[in-house]
C-alpha positions as semicolon CSV with decimal commas, in nm:
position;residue;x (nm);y (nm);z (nm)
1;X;-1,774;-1,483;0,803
2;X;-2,087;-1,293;0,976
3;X;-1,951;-1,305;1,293
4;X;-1,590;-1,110;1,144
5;X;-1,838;-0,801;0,991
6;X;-2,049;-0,816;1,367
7;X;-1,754;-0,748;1,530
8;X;-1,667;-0,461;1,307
9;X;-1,986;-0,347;1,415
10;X;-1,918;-0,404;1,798
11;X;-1,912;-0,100;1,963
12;X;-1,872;0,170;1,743
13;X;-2,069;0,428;1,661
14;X;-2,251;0,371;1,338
15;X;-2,545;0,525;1,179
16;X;-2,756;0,383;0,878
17;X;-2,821;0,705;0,647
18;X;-3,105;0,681;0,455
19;X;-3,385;0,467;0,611
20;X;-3,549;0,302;0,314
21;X;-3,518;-0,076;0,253
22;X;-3,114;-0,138;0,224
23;X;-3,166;0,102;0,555
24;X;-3,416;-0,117;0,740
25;X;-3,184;-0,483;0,613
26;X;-2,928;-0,321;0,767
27;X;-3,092;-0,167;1,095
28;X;-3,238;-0,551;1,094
29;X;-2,908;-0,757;1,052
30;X;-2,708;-0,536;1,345
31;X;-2,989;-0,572;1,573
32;X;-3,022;-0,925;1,539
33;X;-2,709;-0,969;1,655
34;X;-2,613;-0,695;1,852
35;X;-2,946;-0,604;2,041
36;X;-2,829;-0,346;2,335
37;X;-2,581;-0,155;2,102
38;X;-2,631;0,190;2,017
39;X;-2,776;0,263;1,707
40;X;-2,840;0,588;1,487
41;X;-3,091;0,640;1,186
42;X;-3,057;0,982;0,948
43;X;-3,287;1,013;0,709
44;X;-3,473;1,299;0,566
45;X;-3,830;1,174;0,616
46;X;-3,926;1,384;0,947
47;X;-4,199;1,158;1,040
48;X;-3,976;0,805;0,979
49;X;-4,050;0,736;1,382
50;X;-4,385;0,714;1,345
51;X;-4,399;0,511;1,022
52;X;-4,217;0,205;1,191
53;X;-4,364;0,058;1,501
54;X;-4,029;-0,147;1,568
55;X;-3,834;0,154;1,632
56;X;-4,080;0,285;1,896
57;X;-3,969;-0,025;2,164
58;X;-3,595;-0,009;2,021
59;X;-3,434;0,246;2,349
60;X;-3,103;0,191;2,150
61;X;-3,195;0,405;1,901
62;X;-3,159;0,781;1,839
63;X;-3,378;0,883;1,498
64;X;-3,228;1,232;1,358
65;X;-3,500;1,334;1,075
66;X;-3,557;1,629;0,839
67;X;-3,372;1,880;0,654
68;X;-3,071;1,839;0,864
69;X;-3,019;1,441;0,872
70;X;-2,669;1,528;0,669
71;X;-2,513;1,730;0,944
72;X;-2,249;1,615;1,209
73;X;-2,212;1,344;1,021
74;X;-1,798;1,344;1,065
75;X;-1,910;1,226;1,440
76;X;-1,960;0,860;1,378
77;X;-1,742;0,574;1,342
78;X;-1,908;0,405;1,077
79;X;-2,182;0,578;0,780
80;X;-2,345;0,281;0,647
81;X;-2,506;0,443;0,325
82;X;-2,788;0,370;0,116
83;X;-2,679;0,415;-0,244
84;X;-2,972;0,656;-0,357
85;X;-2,874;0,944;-0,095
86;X;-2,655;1,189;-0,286
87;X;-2,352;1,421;-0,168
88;X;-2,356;1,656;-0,470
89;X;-2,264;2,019;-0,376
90;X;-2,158;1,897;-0,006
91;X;-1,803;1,892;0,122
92;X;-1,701;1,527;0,264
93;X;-1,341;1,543;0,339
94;X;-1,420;1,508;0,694
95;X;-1,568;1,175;0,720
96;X;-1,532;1,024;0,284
97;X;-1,306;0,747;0,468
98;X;-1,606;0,675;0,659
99;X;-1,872;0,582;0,419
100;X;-2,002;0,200;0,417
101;X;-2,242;0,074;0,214
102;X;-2,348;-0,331;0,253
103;X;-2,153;-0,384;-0,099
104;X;-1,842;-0,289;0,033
105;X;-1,878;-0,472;0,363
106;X;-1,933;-0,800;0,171
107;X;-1,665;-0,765;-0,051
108;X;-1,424;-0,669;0,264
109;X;-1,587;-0,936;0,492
110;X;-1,671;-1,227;0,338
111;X;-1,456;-1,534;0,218
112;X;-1,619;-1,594;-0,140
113;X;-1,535;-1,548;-0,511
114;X;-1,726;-1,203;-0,674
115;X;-1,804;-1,115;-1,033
116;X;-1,898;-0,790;-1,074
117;X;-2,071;-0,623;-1,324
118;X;-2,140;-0,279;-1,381
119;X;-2,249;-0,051;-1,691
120;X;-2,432;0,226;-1,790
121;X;-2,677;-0,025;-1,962
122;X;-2,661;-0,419;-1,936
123;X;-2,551;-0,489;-1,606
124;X;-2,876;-0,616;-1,545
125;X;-2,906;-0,843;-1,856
126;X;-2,518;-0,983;-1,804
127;X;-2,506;-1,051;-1,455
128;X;-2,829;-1,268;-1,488
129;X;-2,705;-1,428;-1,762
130;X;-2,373;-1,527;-1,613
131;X;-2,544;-1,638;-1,294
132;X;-2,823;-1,809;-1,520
133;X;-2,428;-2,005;-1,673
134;X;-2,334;-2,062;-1,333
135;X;-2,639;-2,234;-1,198
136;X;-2,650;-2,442;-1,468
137;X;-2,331;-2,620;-1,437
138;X;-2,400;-2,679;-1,089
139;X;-2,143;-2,404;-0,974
140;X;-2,233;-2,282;-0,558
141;X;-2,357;-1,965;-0,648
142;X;-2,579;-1,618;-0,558
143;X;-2,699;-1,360;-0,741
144;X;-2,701;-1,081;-0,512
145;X;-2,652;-0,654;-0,567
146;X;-2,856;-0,410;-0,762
147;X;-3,138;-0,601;-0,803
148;X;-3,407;-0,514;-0,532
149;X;-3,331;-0,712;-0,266
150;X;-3,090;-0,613;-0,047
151;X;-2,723;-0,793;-0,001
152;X;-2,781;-0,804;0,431
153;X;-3,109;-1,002;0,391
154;X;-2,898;-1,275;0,273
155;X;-2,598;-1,249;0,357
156;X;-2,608;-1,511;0,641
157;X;-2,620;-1,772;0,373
158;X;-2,327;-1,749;0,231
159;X;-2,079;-2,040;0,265
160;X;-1,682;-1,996;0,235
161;X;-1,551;-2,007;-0,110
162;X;-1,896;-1,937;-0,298
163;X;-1,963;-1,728;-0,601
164;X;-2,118;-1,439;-0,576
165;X;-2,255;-1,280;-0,907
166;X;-2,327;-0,899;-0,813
167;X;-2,498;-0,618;-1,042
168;X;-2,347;-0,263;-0,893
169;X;-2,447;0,039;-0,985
170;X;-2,261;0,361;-1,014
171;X;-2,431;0,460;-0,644
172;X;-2,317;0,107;-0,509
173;X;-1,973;0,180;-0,635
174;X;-1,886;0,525;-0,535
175;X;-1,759;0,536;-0,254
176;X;-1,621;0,165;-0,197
177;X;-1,222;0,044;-0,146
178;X;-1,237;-0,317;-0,231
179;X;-1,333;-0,435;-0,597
180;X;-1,490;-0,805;-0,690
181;X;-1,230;-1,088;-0,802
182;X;-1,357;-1,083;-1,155
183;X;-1,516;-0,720;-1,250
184;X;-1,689;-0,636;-1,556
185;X;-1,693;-0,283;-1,698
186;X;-1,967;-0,246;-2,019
187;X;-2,006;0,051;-2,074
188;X;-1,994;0,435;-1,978
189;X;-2,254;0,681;-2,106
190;X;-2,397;1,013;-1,947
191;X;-2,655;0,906;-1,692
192;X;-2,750;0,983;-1,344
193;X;-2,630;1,364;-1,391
194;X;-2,843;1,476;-1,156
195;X;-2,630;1,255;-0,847
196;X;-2,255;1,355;-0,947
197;X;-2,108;1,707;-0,987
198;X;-1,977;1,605;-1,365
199;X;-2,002;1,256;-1,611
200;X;-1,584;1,253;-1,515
201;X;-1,721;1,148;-1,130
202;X;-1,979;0,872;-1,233
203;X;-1,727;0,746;-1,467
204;X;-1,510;0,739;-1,180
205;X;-1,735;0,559;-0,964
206;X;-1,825;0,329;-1,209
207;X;-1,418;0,255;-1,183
208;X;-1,421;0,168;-0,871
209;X;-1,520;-0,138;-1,003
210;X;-1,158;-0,246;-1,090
211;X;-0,935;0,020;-0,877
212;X;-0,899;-0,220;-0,584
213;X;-0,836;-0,531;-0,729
214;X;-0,481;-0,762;-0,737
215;X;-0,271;-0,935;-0,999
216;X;-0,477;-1,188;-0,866
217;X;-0,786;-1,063;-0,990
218;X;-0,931;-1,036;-1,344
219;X;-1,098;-0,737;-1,535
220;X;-1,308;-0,693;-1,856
221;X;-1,397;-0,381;-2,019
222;X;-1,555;-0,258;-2,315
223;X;-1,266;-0,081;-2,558
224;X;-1,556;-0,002;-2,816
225;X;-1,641;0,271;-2,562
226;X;-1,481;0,596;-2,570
227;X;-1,536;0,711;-2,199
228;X;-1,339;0,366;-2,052
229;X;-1,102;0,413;-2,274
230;X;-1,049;0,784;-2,166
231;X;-1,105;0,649;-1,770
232;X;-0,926;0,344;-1,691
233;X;-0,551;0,349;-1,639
234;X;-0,337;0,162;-1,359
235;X;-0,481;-0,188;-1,360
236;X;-0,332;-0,391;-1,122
237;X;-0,559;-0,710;-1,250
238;X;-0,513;-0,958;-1,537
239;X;-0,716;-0,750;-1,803
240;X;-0,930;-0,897;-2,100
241;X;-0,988;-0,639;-2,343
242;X;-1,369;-0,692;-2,528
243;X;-1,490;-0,551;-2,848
244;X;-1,712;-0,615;-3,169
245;X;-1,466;-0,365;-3,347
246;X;-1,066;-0,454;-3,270
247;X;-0,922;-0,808;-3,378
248;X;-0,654;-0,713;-3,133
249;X;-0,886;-0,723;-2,818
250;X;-0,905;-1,079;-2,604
251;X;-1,233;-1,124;-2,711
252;X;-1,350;-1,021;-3,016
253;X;-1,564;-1,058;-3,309
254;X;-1,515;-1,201;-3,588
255;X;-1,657;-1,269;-3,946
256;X;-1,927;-1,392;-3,695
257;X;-1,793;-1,545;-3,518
258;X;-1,655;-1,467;-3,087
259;X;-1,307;-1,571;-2,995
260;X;-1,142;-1,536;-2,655
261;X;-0,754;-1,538;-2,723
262;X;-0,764;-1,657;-3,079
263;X;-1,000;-1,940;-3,008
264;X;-1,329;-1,955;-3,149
265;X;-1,593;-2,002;-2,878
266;X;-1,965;-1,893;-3,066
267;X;-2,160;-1,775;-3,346
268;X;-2,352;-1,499;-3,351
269;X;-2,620;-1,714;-3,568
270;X;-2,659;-1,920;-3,233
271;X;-3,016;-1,933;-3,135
272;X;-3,048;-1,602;-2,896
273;X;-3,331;-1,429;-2,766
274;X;-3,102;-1,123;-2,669
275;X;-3,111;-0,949;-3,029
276;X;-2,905;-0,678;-3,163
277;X;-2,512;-0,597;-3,096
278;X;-2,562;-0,516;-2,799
279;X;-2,657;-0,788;-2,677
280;X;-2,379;-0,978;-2,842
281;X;-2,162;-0,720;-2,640
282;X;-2,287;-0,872;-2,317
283;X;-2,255;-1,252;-2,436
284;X;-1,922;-1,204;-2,503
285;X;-1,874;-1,100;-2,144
286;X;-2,072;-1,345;-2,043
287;X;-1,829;-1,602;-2,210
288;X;-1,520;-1,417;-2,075
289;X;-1,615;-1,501;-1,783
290;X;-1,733;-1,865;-1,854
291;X;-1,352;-1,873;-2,006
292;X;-1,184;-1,774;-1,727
293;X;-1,389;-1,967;-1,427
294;X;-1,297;-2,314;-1,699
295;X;-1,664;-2,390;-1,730
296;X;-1,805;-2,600;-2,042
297;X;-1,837;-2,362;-2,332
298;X;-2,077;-2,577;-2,511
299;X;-2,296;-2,608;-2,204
300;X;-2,267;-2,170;-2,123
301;X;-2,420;-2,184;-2,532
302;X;-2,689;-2,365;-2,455
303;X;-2,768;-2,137;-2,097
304;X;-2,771;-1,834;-2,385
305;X;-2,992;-2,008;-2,589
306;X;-3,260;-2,029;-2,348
307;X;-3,199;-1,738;-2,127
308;X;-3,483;-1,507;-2,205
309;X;-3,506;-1,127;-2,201
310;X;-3,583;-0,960;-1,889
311;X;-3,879;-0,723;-1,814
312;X;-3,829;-0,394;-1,984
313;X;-3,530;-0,469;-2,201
314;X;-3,666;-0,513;-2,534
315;X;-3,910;-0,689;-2,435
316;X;-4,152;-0,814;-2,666
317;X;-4,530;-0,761;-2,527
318;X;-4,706;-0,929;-2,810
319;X;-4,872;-0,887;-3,128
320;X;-5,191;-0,759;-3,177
321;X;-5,373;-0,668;-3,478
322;X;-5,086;-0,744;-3,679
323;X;-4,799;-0,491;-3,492
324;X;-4,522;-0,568;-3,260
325;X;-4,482;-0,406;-2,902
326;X;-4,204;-0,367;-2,765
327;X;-4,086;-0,251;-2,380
328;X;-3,731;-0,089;-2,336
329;X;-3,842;0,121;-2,095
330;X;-3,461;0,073;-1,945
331;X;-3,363;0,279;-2,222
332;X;-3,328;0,582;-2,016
333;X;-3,031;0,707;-2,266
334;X;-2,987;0,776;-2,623
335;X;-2,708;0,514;-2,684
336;X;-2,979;0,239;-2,562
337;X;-3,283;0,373;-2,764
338;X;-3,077;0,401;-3,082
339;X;-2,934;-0,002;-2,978
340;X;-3,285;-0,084;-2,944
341;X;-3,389;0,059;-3,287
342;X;-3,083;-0,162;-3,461
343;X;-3,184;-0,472;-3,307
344;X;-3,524;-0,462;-3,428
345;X;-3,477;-0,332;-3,751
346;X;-3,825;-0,233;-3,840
347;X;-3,978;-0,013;-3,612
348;X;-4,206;0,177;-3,764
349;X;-4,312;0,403;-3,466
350;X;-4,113;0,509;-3,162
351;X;-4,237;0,635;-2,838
352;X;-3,957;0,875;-2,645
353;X;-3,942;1,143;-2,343
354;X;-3,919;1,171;-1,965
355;X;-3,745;1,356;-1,734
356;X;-3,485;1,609;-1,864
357;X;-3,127;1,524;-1,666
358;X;-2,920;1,756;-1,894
359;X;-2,797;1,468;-2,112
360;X;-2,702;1,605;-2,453
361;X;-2,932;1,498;-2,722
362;X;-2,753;1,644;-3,094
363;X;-2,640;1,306;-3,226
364;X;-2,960;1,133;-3,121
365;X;-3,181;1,367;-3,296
366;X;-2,938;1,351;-3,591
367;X;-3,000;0,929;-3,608
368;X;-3,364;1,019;-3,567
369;X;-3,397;1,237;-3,845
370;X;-3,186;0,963;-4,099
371;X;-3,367;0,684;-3,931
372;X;-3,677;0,464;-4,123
373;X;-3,862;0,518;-3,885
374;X;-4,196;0,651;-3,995
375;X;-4,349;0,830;-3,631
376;X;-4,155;0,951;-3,342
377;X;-4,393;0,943;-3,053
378;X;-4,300;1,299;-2,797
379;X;-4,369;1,279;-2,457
380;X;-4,294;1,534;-2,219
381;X;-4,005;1,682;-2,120
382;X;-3,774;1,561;-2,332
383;X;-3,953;1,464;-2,629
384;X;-4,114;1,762;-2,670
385;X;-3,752;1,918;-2,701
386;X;-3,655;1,664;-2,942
387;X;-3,946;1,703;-3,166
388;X;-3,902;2,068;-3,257
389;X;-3,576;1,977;-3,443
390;X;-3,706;1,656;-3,608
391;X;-3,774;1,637;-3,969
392;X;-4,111;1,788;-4,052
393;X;-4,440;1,488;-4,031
394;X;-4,143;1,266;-3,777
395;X;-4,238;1,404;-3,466
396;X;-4,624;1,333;-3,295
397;X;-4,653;1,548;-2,954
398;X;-4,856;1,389;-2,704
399;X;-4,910;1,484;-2,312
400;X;-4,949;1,154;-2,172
401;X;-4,830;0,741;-2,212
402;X;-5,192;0,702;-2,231
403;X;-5,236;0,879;-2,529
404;X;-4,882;0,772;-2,667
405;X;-5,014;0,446;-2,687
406;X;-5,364;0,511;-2,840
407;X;-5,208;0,715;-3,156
408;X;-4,948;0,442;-3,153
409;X;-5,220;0,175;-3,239
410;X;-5,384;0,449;-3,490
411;X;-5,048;0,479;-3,691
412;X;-4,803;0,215;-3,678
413;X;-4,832;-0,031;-3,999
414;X;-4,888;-0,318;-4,025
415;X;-4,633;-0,628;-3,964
416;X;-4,423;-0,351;-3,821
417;X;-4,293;-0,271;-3,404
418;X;-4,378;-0,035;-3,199
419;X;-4,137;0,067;-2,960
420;X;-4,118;0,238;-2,597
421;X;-3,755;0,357;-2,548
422;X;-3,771;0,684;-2,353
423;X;-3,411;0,793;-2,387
424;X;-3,493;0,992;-2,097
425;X;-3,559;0,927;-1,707
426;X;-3,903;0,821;-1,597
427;X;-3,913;0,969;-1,271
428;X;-4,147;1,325;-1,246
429;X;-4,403;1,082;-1,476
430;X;-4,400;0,759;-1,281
431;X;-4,169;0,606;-0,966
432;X;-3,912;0,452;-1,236
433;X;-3,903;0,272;-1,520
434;X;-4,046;-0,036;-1,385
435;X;-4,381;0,137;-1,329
436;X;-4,351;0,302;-1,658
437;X;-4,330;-0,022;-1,866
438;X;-4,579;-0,225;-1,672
439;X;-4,807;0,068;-1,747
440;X;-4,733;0,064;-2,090
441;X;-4,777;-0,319;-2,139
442;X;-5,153;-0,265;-1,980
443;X;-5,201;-0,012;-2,236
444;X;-5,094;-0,207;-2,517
445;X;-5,321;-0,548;-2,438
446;X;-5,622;-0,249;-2,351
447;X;-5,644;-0,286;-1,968
């Protein structure tokens, strides 16, 4: 299968845009195996040629840094992208049928079964979970995608006729023409504003998804969710319909209970560490999946059961003096903060803000103000917006996490949670979300 996409390669004119890690796996993987070809690197860091010793003895390769890395680009053959570089406000029509990314490549190259899953929130949480189903039942599997490593790194150990379980982004998605054998679409809410011209073009790359697939194919999506419902039209796959609302959907709740074309498969009173509907939402994909890939159903319960929550998604930090903490710093939108809140059920104090992307906040300060929730925590940008229309005593304005967490510990009752969800973008404040949480965890156990 390697040596199909190397020959794709052969002799063509390709350059890797955007030089950060995907960049270097994929700089790493053509080299490897075509050493004397040609080779160009575009990225906007003007002193990239300095900052990696290896490209100093590579004479194959012509570096083109700075402001104008994005220009002439219509010249190459082949523009493998990294996800994170955006086109907004620049006019592509001459080389859009050009664009590559090292999702697309696998999906066109490679002779193995994919599941995809994307959303605005829970890829993360179902794709490990289905690959945590998978690996369990002894199933030939990788877990490969959005989740910092990049696909080219190990992509030479894949074997024919393996499953592939792959988190994709929006950016992963955008601009590809093949779709996984079994795609999952969760959800669609405004995010990531800032890298498309509208939400109607990150819903459409989010699409992408299922666009490309065949009768052969399957596809699950979220009908709970107003924007897919608006979005996808022309499925050529078979198509399982998923929702905690509609009896009429292929999977569906219940009186509590799941069932995948009339057939009950699990309680929601099944031991779970993933709390709140949401998280039910994703199980039932999870499931889906599990239903249509014929694996034990009793056994995929017992994967759930175990599977714990991952870093930053409600994630309980621990109790101390008599308060729960929790980290959602992944909550980066309203719909997730106000999921988080549910699933809890008694959080007493709140801690919000970040970066301001334009996302519209009315109905999320209108389930603050009815909430129980005693404090609302404001941090900079967004929270300070937030908190001038909050019910009067809700809102506490602070400057920094530090001092979130401090008057956090002051005010927050006892045998009650405290809860990071920013409903906003980290980055401006910290590198992402990531660094956000861990910071906030250190806070919380006084390091």
């Amino acid at each position: 299968m390697i040596n199909e996409l190397i020959n794709y390669f052969k002799d063509k004119k390709i350059v890797i845009l955007g030089f950060g890690r995907e960049g270097i796996s994929s700089y790493n993987l053509i080299r490897k195996h075509l050493p004397d070809q040609k080779l160009f690197i575009a990225d906007g860091n003007e002193k990239i040629y300095e900052q990696y010793d290896f490209l100093k003895s590579d004479k194959n390769v012509e570096i083109i840094a700075g402001k104008s890395y994005l220009e002439g680009l219509e010249n190459f053959d082949i523009i493998l992208k990294t996800p994170g570089i955006s086109f907004v406000g620049i006019d592509i029509s001459k080389f859009k049928d050009k664009i590559k990314s090292q999702v697309e490549l696998l999906l066109e190259f490679f002779n193995i079964r994919t599941i995809g899953v994307t959303g605005t929130k829970g890829k993360s949480t179902t794709s490990s979970l289905i690959y945590k189903i998978l690996e369990e039942q002894n199933v030939d599997c990788k877990f490969m995608g959005n989740i910092g490593v990049p696909i080219f790194d190990n992509v030479e150990a894949l074997k024919e006729n393996m499953i592939v379980v792959l988190e994709l982004s929006s950016h992963q998605l955008e601009y590809v023409k093949h779709s996984p054998n079994i795609s999952i679409l969760l959800n669609i809410f405004e995010e990531h504003l800032d890298h498309y011209d509208s939400y109607e073009k990150y819903a459409e790359a989010k699409c992408n998804i299922y666009k490309y697939q065949s009768c052969d194919d399957c596809f699950l999506y979220n009908i709970d969710n107003e924007m897919i419902n608006r979005c996808v039209n022309n499925v050529e796959a078979k198509t399982y319909k998923v929702s905690l609302k509609d009896e009429n959907a292929d999977i569906y709740l219940k009186d509590g209970f799941v069932y995948c074309k009339g057939e009950k498969i699990y309680s929601e009173k099944e031991p779970r560490a993933l709390l709140g509907e949401f998280n039910l939402n994703n199980i039932m994909f999870a499931l889906g999946v599990a239903k249509i890939l014929n694996l034990n159903i009793e056994k995929a319960i017992k994967s759930i059961a175990t599977f714990e929550t991952l870093e930053h998604r409600l994630e309980l930090v621990g109790k101390f003096d008599d308060v729960y903490y929790y980290d959602n710093c992944i909550g980066t939108i309203p719909m997730a903060t106000i999921e988080a809140v549910k699933a809890l059920k008694n959080v007493d104090t709140l801690i919000i803000g970040g970066m301001d992307r334009g996302i519209d906040y009315s109905e999320f300060i209108d389930f603050l103000n009815n909430s129980d929730i005693s404090h609302i925590v404001c941090m900079p940008k967004t929270g300070h917006d937030i908190a001038k229309k909050l019910k009067e005593n809700k809102a506490i304005i602070v400057e920094t996490l530090e001092e979130a967490v401090e008057v956090s510990k002051k005010i927050t009752k006892k045998g009650m949670s405290c809860l990071i969800s920013p409903a906003a973008a980290s980055y401006g404040f910290f590198k992402n979300f990531e660094e956000k949480g861990n910071r906030f965890k250190e806070l919380v156990k006084g390091n």
